[in-house]
C-alpha positions in Angstrom: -20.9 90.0 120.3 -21.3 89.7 116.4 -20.5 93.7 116.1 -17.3 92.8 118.0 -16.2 90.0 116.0 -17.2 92.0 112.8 -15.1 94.8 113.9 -12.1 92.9 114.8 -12.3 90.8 111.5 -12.4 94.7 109.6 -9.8 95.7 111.3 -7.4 92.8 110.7 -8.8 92.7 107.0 -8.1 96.4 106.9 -4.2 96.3 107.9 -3.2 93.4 106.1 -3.7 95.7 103.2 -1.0 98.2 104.2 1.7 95.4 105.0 4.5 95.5 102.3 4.9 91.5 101.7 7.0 89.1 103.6 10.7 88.1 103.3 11.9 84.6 102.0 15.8 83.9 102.3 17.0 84.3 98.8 20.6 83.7 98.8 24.4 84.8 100.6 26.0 87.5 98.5 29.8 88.3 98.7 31.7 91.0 96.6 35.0 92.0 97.1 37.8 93.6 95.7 40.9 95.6 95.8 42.3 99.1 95.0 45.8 99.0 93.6 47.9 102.6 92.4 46.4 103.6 89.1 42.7 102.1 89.9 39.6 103.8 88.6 38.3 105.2 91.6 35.1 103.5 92.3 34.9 99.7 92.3 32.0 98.2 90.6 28.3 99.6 91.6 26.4 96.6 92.8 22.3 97.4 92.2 19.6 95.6 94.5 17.1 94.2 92.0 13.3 94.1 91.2 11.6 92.4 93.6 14.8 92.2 96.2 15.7 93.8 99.4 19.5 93.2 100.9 20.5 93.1 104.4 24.3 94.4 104.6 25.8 92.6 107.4 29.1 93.4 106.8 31.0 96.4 105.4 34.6 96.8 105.5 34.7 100.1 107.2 36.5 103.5 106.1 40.0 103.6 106.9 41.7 106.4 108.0 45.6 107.3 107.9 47.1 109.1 111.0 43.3 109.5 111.9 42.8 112.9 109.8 41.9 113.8 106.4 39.2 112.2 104.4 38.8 108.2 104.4 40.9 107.2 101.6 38.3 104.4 101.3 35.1 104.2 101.9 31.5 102.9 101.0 28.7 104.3 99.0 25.4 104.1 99.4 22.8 105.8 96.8 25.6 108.4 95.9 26.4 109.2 99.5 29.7 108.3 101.2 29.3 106.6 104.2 31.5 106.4 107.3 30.8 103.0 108.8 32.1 101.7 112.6 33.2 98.5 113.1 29.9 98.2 115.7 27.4 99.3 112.8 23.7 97.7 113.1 22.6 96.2 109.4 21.9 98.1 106.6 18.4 97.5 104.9 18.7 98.4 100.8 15.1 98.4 98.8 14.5 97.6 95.2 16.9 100.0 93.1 19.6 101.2 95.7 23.2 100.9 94.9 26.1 100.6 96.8 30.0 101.0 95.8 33.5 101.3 97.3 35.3 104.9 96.8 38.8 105.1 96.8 39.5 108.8 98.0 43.2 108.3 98.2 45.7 110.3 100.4 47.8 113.1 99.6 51.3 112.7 100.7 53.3 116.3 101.1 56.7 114.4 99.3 54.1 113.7 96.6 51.7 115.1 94.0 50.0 111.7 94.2 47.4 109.6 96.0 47.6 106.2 97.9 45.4 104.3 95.9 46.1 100.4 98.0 42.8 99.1 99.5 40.9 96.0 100.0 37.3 95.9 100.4 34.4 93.1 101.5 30.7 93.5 101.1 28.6 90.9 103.0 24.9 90.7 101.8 21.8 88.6 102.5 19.1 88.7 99.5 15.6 88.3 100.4 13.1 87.5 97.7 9.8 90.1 98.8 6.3 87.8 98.5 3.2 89.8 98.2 
C-alpha cells in the first residue's frame, strides 16, 4: 500500500512541474479606432506584455465589398492577416504577440484610389500568469 501511495504522490509531484502557472483575472481591455481616407494603413500595434496572456473575445471581423477582392479591413495577428467570422471561438495571445488592424482599401475602376473608411473594436481580457 506504501509503494502505491509513494507512486501516486511521484507522479502528482512529477506533473505539477510541467504545468505552465495559473490564470488570475487581470483586467477588461478595449481598443478601438477608425480608418478615415488618407490614414496610415495600420492602426496602432497593441503588444501582450511580460508575464500576460489575452483572451480576444471580440474582433470586428474583415469586411468585404461586393463579397470579392481582398478585405479592405482586417486584423493582424503576429504579422499575419487574419479573416475572422462573426461565429469565431477566442483567441489565446502569449507573452510578446501583437495584434493590429490593416486597412487594405479597395480599388474602384473610376479611381486610382483606395476606400480607406473603417471602424474597428478589439475586445480583450488580461490575465496575470502565477507561477
Amino acid at each position: 500500500m506504501k509503494k502505491y501511495v509513494c507512486i501516486i504522490a511521484f507522479l502528482l509531484i512529477g506533473f505539477e512541474g510541467f504545468g505552465q502557472g495559473n490564470l488570475q483575472f487581470n483586467q477588461v481591455l478595449t481598443f478601438k479606432g477608425e480608418f478615415i481616407i488618407g490614414s496610415p494603413e495600420f492602426s496602432t500595434t497593441y503588444t501582450v506584455p511580460v508575464g500576460k496572456v489575452w483572451k480576444i473575445e471580440y474582433l470586428t471581423k474583415s469586411k468585404f465589398r461586393n463579397g470579392t477582392g481582398y478585405p479592405y479591413l482586417a486584423p493582424v495577428i503576429n504579422g499575419t492577416p487574419m479573416e475572422i467570422d462573426a461565429d469565431s471561438s477566442p483567441i489565446w495571445l502569449k507573452s510578446g504577440d501583437t495584434i493590429a488592424y490593416q486597412n487594405y482599401g479597395y480599388y474602384y475602376a473610376s479611381q486610382s484610389t483606395y476606400r480607406l473608411d473603417g471602424t474597428w473594436l478589439i475586445s480583450i481580457i488580461e490575465y496575470n500568469i502565477i507561477p
